[in-house]
C-alpha positions as CSV (number, residue, x, y, z in Angstrom):
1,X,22.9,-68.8,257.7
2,X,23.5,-66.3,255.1
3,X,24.7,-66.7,251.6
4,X,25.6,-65.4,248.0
5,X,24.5,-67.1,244.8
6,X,27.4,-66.5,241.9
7,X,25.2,-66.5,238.6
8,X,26.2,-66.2,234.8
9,X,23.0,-65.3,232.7
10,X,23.3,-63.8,229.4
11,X,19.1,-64.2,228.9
12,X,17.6,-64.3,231.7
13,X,16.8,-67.7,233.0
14,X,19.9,-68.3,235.2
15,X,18.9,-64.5,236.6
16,X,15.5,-65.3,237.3
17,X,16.2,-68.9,239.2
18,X,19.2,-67.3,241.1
19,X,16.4,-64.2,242.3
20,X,13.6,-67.3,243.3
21,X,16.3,-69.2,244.9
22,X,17.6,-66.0,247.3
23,X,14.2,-65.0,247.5
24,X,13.8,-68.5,249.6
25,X,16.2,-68.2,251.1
26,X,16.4,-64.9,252.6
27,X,19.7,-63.6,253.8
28,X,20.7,-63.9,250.4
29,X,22.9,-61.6,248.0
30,X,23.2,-62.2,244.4
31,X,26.6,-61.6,242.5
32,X,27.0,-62.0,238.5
33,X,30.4,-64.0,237.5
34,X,30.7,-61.6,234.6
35,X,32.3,-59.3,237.3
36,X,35.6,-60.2,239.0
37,X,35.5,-62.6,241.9
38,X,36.1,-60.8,245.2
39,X,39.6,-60.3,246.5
40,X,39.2,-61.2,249.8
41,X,38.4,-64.8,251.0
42,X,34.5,-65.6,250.6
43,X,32.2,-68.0,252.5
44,X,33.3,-69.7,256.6
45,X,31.5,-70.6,258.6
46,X,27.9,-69.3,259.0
47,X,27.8,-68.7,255.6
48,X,27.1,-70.6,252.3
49,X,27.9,-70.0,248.8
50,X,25.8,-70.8,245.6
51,X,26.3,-71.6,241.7
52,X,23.8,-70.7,239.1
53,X,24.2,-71.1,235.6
54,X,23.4,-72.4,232.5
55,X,25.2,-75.7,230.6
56,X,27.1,-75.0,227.5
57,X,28.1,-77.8,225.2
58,X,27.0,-79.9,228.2
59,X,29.4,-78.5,230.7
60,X,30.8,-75.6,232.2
61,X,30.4,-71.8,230.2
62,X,33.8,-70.8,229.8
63,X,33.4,-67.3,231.9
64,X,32.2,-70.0,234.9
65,X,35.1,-72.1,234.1
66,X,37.3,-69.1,234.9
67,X,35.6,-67.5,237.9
68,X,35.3,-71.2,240.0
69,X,38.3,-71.3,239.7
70,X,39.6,-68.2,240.4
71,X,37.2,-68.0,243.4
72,X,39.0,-68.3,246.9
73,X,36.5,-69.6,248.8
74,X,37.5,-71.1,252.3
75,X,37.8,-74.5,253.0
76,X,35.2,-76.3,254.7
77,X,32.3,-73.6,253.1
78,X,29.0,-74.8,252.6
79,X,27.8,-75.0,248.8
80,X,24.9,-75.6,246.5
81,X,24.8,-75.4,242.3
82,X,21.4,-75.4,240.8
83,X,22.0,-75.5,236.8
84,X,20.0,-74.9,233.9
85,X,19.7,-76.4,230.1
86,X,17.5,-77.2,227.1
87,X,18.6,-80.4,226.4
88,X,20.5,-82.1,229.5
89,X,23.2,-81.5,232.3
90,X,25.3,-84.4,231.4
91,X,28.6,-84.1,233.6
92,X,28.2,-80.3,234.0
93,X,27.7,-80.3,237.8
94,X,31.0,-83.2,238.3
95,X,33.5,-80.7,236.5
96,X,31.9,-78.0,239.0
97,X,32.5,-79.6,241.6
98,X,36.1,-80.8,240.6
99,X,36.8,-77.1,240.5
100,X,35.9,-76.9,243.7
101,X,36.9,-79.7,245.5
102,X,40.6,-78.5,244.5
103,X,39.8,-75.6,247.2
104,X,38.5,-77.8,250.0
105,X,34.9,-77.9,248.9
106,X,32.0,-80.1,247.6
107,X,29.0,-79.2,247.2
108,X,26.2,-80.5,249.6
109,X,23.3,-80.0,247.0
110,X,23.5,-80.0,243.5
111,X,20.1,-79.8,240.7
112,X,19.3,-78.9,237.5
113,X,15.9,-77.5,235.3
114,X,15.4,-77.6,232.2
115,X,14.7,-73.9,230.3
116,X,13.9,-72.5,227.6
117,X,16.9,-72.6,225.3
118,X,18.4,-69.6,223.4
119,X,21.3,-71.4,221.3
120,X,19.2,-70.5,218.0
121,X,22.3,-70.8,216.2
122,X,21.2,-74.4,216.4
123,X,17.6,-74.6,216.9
124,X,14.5,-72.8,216.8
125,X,13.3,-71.0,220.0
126,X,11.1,-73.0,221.4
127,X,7.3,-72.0,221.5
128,X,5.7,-69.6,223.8
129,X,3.2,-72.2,225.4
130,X,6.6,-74.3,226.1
131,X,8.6,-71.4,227.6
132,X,5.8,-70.6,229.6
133,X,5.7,-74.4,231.0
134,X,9.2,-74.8,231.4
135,X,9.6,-71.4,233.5
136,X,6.9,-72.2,235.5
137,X,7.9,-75.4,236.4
138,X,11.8,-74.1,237.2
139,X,10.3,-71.9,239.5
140,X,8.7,-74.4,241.4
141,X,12.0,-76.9,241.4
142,X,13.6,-73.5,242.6
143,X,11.4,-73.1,245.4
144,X,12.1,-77.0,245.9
145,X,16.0,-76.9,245.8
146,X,15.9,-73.4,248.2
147,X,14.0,-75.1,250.9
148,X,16.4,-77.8,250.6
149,X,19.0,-76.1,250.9
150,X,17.8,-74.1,254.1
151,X,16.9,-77.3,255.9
152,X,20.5,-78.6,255.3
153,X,19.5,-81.5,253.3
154,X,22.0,-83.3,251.2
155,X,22.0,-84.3,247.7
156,X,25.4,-84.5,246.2
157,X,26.8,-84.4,243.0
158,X,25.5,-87.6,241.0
159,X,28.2,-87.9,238.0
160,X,27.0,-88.9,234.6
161,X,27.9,-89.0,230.8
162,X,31.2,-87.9,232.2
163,X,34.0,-88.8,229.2
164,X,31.0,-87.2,226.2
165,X,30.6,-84.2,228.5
166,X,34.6,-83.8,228.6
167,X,34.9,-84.2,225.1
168,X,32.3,-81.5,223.6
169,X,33.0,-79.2,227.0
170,X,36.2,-79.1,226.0
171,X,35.9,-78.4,222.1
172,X,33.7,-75.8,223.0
173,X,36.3,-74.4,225.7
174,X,39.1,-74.5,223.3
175,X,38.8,-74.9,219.6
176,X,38.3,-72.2,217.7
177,X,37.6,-69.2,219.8
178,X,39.1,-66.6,217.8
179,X,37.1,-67.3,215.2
180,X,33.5,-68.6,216.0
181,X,32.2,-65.0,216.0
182,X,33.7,-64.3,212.5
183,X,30.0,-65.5,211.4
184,X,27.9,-62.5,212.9
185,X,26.4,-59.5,211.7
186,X,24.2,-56.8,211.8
187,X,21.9,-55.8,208.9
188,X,21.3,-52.2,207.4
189,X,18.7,-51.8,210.1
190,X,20.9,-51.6,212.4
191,X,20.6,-48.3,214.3
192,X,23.9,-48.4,216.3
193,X,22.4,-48.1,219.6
194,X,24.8,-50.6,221.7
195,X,22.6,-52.5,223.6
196,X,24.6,-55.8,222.1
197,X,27.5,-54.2,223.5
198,X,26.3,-53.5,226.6
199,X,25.0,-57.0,227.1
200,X,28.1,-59.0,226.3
201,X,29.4,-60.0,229.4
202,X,32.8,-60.3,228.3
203,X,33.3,-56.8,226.5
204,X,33.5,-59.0,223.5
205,X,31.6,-55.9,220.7
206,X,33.0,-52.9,220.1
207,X,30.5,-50.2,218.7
208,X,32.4,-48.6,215.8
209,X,31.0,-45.9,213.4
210,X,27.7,-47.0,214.0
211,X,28.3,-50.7,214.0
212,X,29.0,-53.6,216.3
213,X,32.4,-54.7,215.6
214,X,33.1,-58.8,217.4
215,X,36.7,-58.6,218.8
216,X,37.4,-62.9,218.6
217,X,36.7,-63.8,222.5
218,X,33.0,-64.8,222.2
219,X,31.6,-66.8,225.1
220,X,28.7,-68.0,222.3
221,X,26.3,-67.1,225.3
222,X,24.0,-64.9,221.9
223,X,23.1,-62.4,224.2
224,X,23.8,-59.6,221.5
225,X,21.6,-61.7,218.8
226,X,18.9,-62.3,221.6
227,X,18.7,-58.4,223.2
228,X,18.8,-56.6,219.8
229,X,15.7,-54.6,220.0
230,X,15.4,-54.7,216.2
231,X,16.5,-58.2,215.8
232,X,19.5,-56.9,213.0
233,X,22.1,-59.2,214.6
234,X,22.5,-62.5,212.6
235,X,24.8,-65.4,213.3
236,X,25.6,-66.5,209.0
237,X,22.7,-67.7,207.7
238,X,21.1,-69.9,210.5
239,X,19.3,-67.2,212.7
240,X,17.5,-65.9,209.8
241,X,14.0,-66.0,210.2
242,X,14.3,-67.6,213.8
243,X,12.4,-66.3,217.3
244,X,14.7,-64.9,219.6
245,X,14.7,-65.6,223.0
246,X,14.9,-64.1,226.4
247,X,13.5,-64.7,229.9
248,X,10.3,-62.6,229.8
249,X,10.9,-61.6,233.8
250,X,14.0,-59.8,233.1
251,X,14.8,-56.9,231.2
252,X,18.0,-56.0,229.3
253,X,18.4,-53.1,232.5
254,X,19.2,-56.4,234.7
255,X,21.9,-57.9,232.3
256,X,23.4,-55.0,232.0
257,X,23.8,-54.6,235.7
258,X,24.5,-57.5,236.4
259,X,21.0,-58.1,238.8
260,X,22.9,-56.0,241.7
């Protein structure tokens, strides 16, 4: 059977499960949701068609929202999900697979890791000794969940926290998008280079007279704050003087591109 895993990583960790994962699994292509879903029909029979992604606000990432369910995927496809978090799923998997079930689909395995997080708008990164644990072991449950998933085994969707997972999912989805990125900035070290323009998976920085410019659609995915080679980029007051975070086995190149 061959397949395509559909990723959204804005650090990293989604990235590097989605490679171990198709790595596994062998006749497998990776695809980023930050690019627009195909325009022909995907998946049939044969075939099978993955989710990897981090949980925001203990749901769905906005950009995923939008790409499940602009997907066309045909009925009767075989899928798989394999999430990621630093505190907990919650619900995040059951409003995937509402999405999909819309389309004619469930999903026949669905898991989660936790990762490293990188919402340092929040919290401090966490410590290298603990990123290296928590990577470790998410490779491992990703070799786990890929042999699974070739040997057809089942482990559907098991639905939790549901109603406090619709409720701060949906905040996040909703309220105040225009302005949550009103907060950043970039210090007068800031050499203009672009990279946090380049990173942002929706084209949400604009790079004017030397400067990154936020243009009110943030995802809140920090990639910008967590790329910046000179760590400049600060979200008000509660970045400053916090580690930032990303995946060390995968460069900025591989955001940028998408992993293709």
């Amino acid at each position: 059977m061959s397949s395509t895993i559909y990723y959204f990583s804005a650090t990293g960790n989604s990235l590097t499960i989605a490679r171990q994962i198709a790595k596994r699994l062998g006749d497998c292509t990776i695809r980023s949701m930050a690019s627009e879903p195909p325009d022909e029909p995907v998946g049939g029979p044969g075939q099978s068609i993955g989710f990897v992604f981090p949980v925001y606000y203990i749901g769905l990432p906005r950009l995923v929202k939008r790409f499940a369910e602009r997907l066309d995927i045909r009925k009767g496809t075989d899928c798989f999900a394999f999430i990621n978090f630093g505190g907990t799923g919650a619900d995040t998997l059951g409003m995937l697979e509402d999405i999909l079930k819309e389309k004619g689909v469930r999903l026949s395995y669905a898991d989660g890791v936790k990762m490293p997080g990188n919402y340092i708008v929040k919290y401090q990164a966490f410590a290298p000794d603990v990123i290296q644990r928590l990577i470790k072991n998410a490779m491992e449950k990703a070799d786990e969940a890929a042999e699974a998933i070739a040997g057809g085994k089942l482990q559907p969707v098991k639905r939790r926290a549901r109603l406090i997972s619709r409720i701060a999912n949906r905040s996040y989805l909703y309220r105040g998008v225009a302005e949550w990125d009103e907060k950043f900035n970039a210090t007068d070290r800031c050499t203009g280079c672009g990279l946090c323009a380049k990173v942002c998976p929706v084209g949400n920085i604009r790079i004017e007279g030397g400067r990154p410019l936020w243009q009110h659609h943030c995802e809140r995915c920090l990639a910008c704050i967590q790329w910046c080679p000179c760590e400049v980029i600060e979200y008000g007051k509660q970045t400053i003087g916090r580690r930032r975070y990303h995946n060390p086995n995968v460069e900025a190149k591989d955001i940028i591109s998408r992993g293709e």
